[in-house]
C-alpha positions, 0 to 999 in steps of 0.5 A, spaced: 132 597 565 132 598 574 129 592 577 122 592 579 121 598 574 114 600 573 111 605 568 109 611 571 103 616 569 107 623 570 100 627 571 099 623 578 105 625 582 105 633 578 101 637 575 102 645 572 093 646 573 091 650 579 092 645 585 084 643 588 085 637 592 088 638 598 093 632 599 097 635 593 098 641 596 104 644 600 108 649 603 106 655 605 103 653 612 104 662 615 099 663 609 094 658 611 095 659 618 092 668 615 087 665 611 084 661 616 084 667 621 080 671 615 075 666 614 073 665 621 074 673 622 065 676 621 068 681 616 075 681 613 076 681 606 081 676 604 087 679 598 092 674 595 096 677 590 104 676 588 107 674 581 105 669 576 106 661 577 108 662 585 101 659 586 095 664 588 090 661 584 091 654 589 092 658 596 085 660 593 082 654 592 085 651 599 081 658 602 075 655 599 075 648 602 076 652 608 070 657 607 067 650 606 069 647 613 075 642 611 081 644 614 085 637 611 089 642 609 091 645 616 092 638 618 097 637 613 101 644 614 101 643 622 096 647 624 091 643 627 092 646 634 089 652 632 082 650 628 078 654 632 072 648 635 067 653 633 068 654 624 065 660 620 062 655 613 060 659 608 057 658 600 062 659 596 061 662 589 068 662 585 069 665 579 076 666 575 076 673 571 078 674 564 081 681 560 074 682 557 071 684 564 073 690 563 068 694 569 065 693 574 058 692 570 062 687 566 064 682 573 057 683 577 054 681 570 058 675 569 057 674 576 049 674 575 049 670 569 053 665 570 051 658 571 057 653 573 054 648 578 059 647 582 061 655 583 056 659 579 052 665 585 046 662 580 046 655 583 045 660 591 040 663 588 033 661 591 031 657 586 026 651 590 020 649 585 022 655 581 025 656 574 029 662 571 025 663 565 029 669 562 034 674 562 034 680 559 039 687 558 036 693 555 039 701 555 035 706 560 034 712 557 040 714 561 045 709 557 046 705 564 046 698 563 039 695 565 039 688 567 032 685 568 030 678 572 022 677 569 020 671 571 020 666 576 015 659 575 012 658 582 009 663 588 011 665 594 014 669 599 021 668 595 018 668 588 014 674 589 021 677 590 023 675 584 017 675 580 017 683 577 022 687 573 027 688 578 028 695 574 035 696 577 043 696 575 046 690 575 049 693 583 043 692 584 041 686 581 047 683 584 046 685 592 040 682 592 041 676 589 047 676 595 041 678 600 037 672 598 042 666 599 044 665 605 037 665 608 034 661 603 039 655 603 039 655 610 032 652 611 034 647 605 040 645 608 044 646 614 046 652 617 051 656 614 055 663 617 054 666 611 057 667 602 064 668 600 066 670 593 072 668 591 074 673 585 081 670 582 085 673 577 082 679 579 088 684 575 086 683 569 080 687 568 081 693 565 078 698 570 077 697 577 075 703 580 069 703 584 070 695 587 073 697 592 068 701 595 062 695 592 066 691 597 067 695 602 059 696 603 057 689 602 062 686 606 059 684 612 058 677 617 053 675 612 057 676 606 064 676 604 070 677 599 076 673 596 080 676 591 086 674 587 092 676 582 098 678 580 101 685 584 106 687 589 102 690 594 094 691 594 095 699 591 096 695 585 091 689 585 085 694 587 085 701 585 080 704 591 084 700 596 084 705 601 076 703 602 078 696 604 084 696 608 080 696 615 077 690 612 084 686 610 087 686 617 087 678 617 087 677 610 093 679 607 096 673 603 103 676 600 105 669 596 112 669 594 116 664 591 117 656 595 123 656 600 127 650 598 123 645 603 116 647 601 120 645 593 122 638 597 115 638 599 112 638 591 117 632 590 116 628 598 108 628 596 109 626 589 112 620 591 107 619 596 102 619 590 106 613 587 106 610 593 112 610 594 115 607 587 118 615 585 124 616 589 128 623 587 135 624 590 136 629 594 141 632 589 135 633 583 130 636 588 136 641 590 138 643 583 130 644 581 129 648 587 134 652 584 133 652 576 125 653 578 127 659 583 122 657 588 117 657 583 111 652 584 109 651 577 116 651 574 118 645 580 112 641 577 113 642 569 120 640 570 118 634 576 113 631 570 118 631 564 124 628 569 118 622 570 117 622 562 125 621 561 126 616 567 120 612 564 124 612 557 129 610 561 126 604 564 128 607 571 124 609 577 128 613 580 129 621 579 137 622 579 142 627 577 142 623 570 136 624 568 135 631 570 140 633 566 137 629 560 130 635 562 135 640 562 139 639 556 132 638 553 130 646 555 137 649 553 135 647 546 127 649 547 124 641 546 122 641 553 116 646 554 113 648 548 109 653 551 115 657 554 119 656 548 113 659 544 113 665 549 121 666 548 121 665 542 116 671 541 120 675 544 127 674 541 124 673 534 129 672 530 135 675 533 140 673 536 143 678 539 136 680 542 136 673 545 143 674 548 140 680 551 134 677 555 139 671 557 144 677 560 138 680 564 135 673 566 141 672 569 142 679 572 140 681 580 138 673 581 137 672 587 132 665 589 128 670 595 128 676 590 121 678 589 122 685 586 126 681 579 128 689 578 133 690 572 137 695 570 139 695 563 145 700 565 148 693 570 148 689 563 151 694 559 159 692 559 156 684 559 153 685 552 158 689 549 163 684 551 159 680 548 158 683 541 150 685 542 150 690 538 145 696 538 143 694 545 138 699 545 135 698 539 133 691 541 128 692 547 122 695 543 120 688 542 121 685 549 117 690 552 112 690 546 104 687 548 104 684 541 110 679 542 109 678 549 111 681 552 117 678 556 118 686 559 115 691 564 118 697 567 118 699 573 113 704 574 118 707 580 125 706 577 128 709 571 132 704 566 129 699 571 124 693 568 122 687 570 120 679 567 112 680 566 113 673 566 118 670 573 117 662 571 119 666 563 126 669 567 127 662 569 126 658 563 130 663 559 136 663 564 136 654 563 136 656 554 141 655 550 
């Protein structure tokens, strides 16, 4: 045991949640310095998208601080010289998706009814001496959903508003839920620019059509949106995209894997964290940058257990050693439980499949790719050598949905597919 050792809690330096405190989050300074510009622009819509683990949900909540008026997080990326005197604040409304949002009745109704405190649109709606007493759905004669408000508890210019049927869609109900915000808290509070909605995992509804143009005939100085997920371009995160594209000129956010100095950042800050009792070498953080391949989420999980073995070790310092203890731990599957359980539904119990998804982990590797293309045909004389046999017959499963799956294709490239998962690509490239 080193001196002055002292046991280290692994949550406080890392963490593999959605990063919300701007002290823990890094990097990507050219994305805040966009995001900044689009909240303080009167109409853009702001689009992050880019591939899983690489940190979009955390970009959007650094947005959502500063939508809120606290630019820490431009301080701490440089950008103080550009925080424009005069900022656009906003109420914020900050939803995450899930699959059985399956329309865009489905979201607007979640988004009508939800009633989290800190981010639901409910809390925004006028609400001062009133009580929303109930909501109820029925079926029109023409099968449309009908979303009723009946009741509000107290009179007056807004309760009135409010106090009848609102006998309309749930489009309808929405736009007038969002028309009254703004004007209704700013008299109870101090003055504001307008709403902002940020809709995060927005990819994982089933039909998007029609959003775009929702979007498009909201957006206003009043109101704005703030959409997340995963995707390559903008076409594929919104299927009406050619109605907003006027709209995003300033907040496009294309977030790709970490540079190896935005990864040293996680590592500098962590030990910041700890007040300065972590020290990591230059070495490890290297290795990390490129075992992780520039992928936040992966850089934090592998931080975190390095500190759990160190602590074992009874050592504060994270050198080659003890990384390579966490590697070795991933090479046999007893490091991350929730990657291992991905990795083994897809190989199943076969092990020329699992040497198969090892070939084409490894294959057109490039810690800046972000396209992660791979072809099947670039792996074929590998395989065989390797005595894979009927390569052919083992890729059903890798891209099959009810074991994953661990595979996409690639819509435009034939014989081409791509890791659904790239931090799964990272972690299979590291197992044994």
């Amino acid at each position: 045991m080193s001196n002055n050792f002292e046991t280290l809690d692994p949550e406080i330096g890392f963490t593999s949640a959605v990063i919300t405190d701007p002290q823990r989050f890094v990097g990507r300074s050219e994305l805040v310095e966009s995001s900044m510009r689009a909240v303080n622009s009167a109409s853009s819509l702001i689009a992050v998208f880019g591939k899983r683990g690489v940190g979009k949900s955390s970009l959007l909540r650094q947005v959502q601080l500063l939508a809120n008026g606290d630019y820490n997080i431009a301080t701490r990326a440089g950008l103080h010289h550009i925080i424009p005197k005069s900022k656009r604040t906003y109420y914020t409304v900050f939803y995450t998706c899930d699959s059985t949002i399956r329309s865009i009745d489905d979201l607007l109704l979640r988004l009508c009814t939800d009633t989290d405190p800190v981010d639901g649109l409910l809390r925004l709606v006028p609400d001062k001496g009133k009580e929303l007493q109930e909501f109820s759905r029925s079926v029109a004669e023409n099968s449309a959903v009908d979303l009723k408000l009946l009741k509000w508890g107290a009179k007056g210019e807004d309760a009135e508003k409010y106090s009848a049927n609102l006998k309309a869609d749930t489009v309808q109900t929405f736009r007038n839920f969002c028309s009254s915000v703004v004007g209704h808290n700013n008299k109870i509070w101090s003055k504001r620019d307008g709403l902002l909605i940020f809709l995060d995992e927005f990819d994982v509804i089933e039909d998007k059509g029609g959003i775009g143009s929702l979007i498009k005939s909201m957006s206003s100085a009043n109101l704005k949106f703030a959409i997340s997920g995963i995707a390559d371009d903008l076409s594929s995160l919104i299927d009406d995209h050619a109605s907003i594209d006027r709209l995003i000129e300033q907040g496009y956010a294309h977030v790709i894997p970490m540079s190896s100095e935005e990864t040293k950042l996680i590592f500098e800050t962590a030990s910041s964290l700890y007040g300065g009792k972590l020290i990591v070498t230059d070495e490890v953080v290297s290795r990390i940058h490129e075992v992780s391949m520039g992928y936040p989420y992966f850089a934090q999980l592998i931080g975190k257990r390095c500190v759990e073995v160190a602590n074992s070790a009874g050592t504060n310092t994270i050198d080659i050693d003890i990384l390579n203890r966490v590697l070795e731990e991933v090479a046999v599957g007893k490091a991350f439980p929730v990657l291992e359980q991905k990795f083994q539904r897809a190989v199943g119990d076969s092990e020329g499949r699992a040497l198969l998804l090892t070939l084409l982990a490894e294959e057109n590797i490039s810690i800046n790719d972000v396209d992660g293309g791979i072809s099947l045909k670039a792996v074929r004389s590998a395989a065989q050598e390797l005595e894979i046999e009927h390569m052919d017959q083992l890729v059903p499963r890798l891209i099959d949905r009810k074991f994953g799956p661990a595979l996409v294709r690639k819509q435009d490239q034939r014989g081409t597919y791509e890791f659904l998962d790239p931090v799964l690509r990272a972690y299979v490239r590291l197992r044994k």
